[in-house]
ZAMARGU-4260 file (C-alpha; in steps of 0.2 Angstrom, whole numbers, plus 5000, padded with zeros to 4 digits):
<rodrens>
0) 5000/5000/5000 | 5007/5018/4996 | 5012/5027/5010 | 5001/5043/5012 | 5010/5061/5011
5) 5001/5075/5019 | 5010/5087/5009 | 5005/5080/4992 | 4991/5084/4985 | 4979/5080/4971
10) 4972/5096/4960 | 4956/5095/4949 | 4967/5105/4938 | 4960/5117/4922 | 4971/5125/4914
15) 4959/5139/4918 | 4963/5157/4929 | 4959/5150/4946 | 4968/5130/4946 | 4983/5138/4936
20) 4985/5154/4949 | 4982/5139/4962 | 4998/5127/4959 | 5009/5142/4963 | 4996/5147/4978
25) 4997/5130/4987 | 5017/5130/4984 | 5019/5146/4991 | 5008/5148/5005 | 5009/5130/5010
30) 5023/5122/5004 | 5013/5110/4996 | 5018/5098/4981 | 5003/5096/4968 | 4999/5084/4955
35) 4987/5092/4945 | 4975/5081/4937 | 4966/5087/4919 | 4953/5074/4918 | 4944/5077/4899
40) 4925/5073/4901 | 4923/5081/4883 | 4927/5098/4874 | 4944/5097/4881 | 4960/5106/4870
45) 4975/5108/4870 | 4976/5095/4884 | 4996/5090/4880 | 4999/5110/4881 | 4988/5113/4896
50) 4999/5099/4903 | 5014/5106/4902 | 5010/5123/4909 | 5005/5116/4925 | 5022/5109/4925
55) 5030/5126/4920 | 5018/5134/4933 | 5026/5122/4947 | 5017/5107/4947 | 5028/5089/4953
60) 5017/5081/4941 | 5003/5083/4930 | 4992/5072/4921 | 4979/5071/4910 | 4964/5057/4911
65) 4954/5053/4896 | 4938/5051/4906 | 4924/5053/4890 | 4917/5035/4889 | 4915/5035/4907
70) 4907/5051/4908 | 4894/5047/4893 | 4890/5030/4901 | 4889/5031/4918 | 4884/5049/4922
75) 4876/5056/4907 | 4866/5040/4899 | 4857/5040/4918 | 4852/5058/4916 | 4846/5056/4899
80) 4836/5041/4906 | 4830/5055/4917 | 4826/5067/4906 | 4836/5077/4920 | 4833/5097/4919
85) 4836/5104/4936 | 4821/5117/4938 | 4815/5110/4924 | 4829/5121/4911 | 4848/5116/4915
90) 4854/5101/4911 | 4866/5097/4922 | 4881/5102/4916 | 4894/5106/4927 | 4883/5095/4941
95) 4885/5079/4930 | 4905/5078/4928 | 4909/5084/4947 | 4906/5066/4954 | 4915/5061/4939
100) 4931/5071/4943 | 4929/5067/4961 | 4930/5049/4956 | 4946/5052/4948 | 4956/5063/4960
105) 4952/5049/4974 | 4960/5036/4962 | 4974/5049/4959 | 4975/5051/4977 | 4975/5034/4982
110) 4990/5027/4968 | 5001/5043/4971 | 4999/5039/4991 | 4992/5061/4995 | 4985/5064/5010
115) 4975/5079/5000 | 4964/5083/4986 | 4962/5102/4980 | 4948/5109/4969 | 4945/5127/4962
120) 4927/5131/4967 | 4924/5146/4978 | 4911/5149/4991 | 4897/5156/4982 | 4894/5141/4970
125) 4888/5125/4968 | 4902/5115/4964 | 4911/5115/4982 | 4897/5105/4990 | 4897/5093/4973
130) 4917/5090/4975 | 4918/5089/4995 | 4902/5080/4996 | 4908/5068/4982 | 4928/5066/4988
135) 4918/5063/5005 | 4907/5048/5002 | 4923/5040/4993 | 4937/5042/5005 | 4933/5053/5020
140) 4952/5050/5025 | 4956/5064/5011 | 4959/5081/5016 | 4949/5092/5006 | 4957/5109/5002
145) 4947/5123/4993 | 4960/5135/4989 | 4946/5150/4981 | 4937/5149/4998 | 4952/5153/5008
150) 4961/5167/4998 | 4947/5178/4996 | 4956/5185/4980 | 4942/5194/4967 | 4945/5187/4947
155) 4953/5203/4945 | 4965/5200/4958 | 4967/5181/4951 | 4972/5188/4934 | 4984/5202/4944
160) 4993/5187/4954 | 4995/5178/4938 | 5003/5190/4928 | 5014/5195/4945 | 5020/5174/4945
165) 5021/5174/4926 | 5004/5161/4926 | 4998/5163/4905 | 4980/5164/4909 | 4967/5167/4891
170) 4957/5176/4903 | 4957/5196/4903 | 4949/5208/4913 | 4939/5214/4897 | 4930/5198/4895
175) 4931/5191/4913 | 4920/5174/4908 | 4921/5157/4917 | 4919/5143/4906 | 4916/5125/4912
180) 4913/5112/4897 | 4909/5094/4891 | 4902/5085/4882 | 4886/5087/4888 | 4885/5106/4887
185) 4895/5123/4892 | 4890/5133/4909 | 4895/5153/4906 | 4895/5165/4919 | 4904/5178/4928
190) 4908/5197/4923 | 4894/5206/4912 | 4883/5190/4913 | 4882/5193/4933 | 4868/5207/4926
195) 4852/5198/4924 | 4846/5212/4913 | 4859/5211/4903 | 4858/5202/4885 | 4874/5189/4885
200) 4884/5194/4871 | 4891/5183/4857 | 4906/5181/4862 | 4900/5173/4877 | 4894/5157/4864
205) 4905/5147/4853 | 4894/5131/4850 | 4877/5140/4843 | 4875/5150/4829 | 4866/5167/4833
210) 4849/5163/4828 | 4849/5180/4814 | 4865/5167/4804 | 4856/5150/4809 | 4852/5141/4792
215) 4837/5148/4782 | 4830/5130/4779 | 4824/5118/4794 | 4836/5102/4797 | 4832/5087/4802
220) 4838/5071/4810 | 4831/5055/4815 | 4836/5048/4832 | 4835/5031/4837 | 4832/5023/4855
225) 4839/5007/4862 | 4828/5002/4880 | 4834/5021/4883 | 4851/5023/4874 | 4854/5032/4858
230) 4864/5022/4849 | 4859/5031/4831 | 4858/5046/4821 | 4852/5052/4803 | 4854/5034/4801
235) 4870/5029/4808 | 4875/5019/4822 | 4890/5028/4834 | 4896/5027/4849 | 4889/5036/4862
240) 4901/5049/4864 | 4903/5051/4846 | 4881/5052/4845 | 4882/5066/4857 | 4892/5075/4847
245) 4885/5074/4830 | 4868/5080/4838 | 4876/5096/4846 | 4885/5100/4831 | 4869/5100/4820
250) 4857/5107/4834 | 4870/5121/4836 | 4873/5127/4819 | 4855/5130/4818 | 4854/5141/4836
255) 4847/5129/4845 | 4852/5126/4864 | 4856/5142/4874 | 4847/5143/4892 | 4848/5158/4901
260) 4841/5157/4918 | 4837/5163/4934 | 4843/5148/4945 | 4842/5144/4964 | 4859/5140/4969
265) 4861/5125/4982 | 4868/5137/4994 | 4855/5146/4995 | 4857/5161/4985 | 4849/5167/4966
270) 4860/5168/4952 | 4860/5172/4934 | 4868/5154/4924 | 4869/5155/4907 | 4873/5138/4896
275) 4875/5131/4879 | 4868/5112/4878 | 4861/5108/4861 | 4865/5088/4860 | 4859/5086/4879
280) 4842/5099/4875 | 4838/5090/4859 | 4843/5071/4867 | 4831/5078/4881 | 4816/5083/4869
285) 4818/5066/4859 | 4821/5052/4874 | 4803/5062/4882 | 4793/5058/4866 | 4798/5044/4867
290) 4793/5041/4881 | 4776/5048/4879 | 4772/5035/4866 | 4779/5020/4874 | 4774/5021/4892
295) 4760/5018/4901 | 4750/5035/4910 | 4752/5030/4925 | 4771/5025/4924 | 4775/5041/4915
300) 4767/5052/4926 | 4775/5044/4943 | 4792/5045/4933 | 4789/5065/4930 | 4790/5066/4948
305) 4806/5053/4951 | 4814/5063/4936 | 4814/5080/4948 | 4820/5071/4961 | 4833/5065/4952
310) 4839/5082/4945 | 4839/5088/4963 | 4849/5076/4968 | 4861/5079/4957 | 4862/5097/4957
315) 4865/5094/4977 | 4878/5084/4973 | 4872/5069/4979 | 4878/5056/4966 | 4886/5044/4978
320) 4869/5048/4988 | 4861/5029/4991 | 4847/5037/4985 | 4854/5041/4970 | 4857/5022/4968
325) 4838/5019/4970 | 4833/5033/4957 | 4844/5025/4944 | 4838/5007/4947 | 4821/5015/4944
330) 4825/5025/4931 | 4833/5010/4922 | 4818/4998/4923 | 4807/5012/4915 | 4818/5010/4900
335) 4816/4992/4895 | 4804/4998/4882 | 4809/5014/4877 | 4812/5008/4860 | 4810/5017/4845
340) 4815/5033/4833 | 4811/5052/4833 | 4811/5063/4822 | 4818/5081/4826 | 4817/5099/4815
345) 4829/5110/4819 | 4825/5128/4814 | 4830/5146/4819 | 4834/5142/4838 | 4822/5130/4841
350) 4819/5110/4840 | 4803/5102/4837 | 4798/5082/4838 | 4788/5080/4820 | 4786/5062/4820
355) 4789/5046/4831 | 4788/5028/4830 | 4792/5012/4841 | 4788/4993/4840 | 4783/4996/4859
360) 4771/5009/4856 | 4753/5010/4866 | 4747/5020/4853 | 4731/5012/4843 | 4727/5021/4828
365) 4709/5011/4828 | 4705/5018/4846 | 4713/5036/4842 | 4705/5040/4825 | 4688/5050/4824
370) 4685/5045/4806 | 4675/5030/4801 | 4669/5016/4806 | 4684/5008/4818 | 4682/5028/4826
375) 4678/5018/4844 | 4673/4999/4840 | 4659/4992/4849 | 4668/4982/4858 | 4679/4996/4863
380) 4664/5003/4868 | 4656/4991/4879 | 4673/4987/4889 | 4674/5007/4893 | 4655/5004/4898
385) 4660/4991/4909 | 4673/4998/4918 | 4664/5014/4922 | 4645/5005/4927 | 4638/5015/4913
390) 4623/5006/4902 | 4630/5004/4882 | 4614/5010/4879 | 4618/5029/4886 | 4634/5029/4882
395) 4628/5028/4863 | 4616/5042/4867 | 4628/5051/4876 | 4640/5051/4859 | 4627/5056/4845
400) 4621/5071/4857 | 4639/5079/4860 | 4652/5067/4853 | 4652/5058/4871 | 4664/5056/4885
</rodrens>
């Protein structure tokens, strides 16, 4: 077993202002040696060069964990089973990779023998109870060290000390954004966005097209469903990772999947979130239809309820939660006949379902038509009668005095 070091320490590392400024921080103010883990859950670049400036900022070690397959299938599949939109808008962007990250910096932790694990969140948002919560329910031997909470530094004064330590950081005080991405969406906040009257400008955006440049001619694509998975589109099996992709790319170019919001934060204060998520919103829109054709009433009314819980759960950071385990188990038997295709329109910013279809269907054309003959069968008929005590006879009255029940 690795002997443990409580001056290592593990660093859900960015590349970003605040983990870049924090390598030097935690060497300097604590004398602390940091392996800095970049851990790519989708969108990542320039991973070999982010590498090496944490090593060039001070880092002992840096690594960099290719972690997409494992995010798509165990974190992101369950919400999309969920249809998981916490307050019933964001998709859990940021809230979905945290337990993911906090899996891996444990691991890390555990192989390189640290006593200590680091992440970047400060004390106003979300993110510090997903990550201590998280490193928690995992090892509650770790140290947890949240360098942003204890510095009280301002992003201004975060750019200042990096450009005082000689800390490359793309941030500028002109455009003071914080970006967090995946492959299941971008979460933009910070500097003019902190205005909720305030329009987010374009260059906040860099995976939808601005609606006025969207094409002029809808798109479309077919997505196909296996007991809940997407394992096609426009005709093409893909991986997961590489299904998610394809649908963001082509709900994006046509303006589709920008949220702005008004969100209740989990620590209790309001705040102004904006995110781009065009694969998870359009995923979202055509796993529900889905759903709507293939599940029975009361199934899919109970599951509107379990999918909230679910959302809140996640956004509190409660993944390891046991009843997190119980929500997926649920979630997952829902699914065994969620089998099927939808079709989507993309157009001008928005996305519309304009057809469905599934071998699993409870949808009965002869029951559903109000044209001919098989419009409601007799027998049809005479089973509603029995179920509600109500004589055929009034039944039939009833329909050719106002078109009935």
């Amino acid at each position: 077993m690795t002997k443990t070091d409580s001056r290592r320490v593990v660093l859900a590392y960015s590349g970003g202002l605040d983990t870049s400024v924090m390598i030097a921080w935690l060497k300097e103010k604590h004398g602390l040696e940091t392996i800095a883990v970049l851990v790519d859950a989708g969108r990542a670049r320039n991973l070999e060069e982010l590498r090496k400036k944490a090593l060039a900022i001070g880092a002992a070690e840096a690594i960099v964990v290719d972690a997409k397959e494992e995010f798509a299938h165990d974190f992101v599949l369950p919400a999309l089973m969920a249809n998981a939109l916490y307050e019933e808008k964001y998709p859990l962007v940021s809230a979905l990779s945290r337990p993911l990250i906090s899996k891996v910096l444990v691991e890390v932790a555990h192989k390189a023998g640290a006593g200590a694990v680091a992440h970047g969140c400060t004390a106003k948002g979300n993110d510090q109870v997903r990550f201590d919560l998280g490193i928690r329910a995992l090892d509650p031997s770790l140290k947890v060290l949240a360098p942003a909470r204890e510095w009280g530094m301002t992003r201004e004064e975060a750019v200042t000390y990096a450009a005082s330590h000689g800390i490359p950081v793309a941030l500028t005080k002109s455009a003071p954004y914080s970006i967090d991405e995946n492959l299941w969406g971008r979460a933009i906040e910070c500097g003019p966005l902190e205005d909720p009257w305030a329009a987010p400008a374009e260059d906040a955006f860099s995976v939808t097209a601005p609606v006025a440049e969207a094409p002029a001619q809808p798109g479309i694509l077919e997505i196909e469903f296996e007991a809940g998975e997407p394992v096609a589109a426009g005709g093409e099996e893909m991986t997961t990772v590489d299904l998610i992709k394809k649908v963001d790319t082509i709900a994006g170019a046509h303006g589709f999947g920008r949220i702005d919001m008004v969100e209740n934060r989990l620590v209790g204060i309001k705040s102004r979130e904006v995110y781009e998520a065009p694969g998870a919103l359009a995923l979202v829109t055509a796993h529900r239809e889905l759903e709507d054709l293939v599940l029975p009433r009361e199934l899919s009314h109970f599951k509107r309820i379990a999918e909230q819980k679910f959302a809140d759960t996640a956004y509190n950071g409660g993944w390891f939660d046991p009843l997190m385990d119980a929500l997926r188990a649920f979630m997952e038997e829902t699914q065994l006949r969620v089998t099927g295709s939808v079709r989507l329109q993309f157009f001008k910013g928005a996305c519309r379902v304009n057809g469905r279809k599934s071998p699993n269907s409870l949808y009965d054309f002869g029951l559903a038509t109000y044209g001919g003959e098989d419009a409601f069968s007799h027998g049809a008929a005479q089973g509603f009668c029995e179920l509600y005590g109500l004589p055929l006879k009034v039944w039939a009255k009833k329909q050719m005095v106002d078109g009935g029940y």
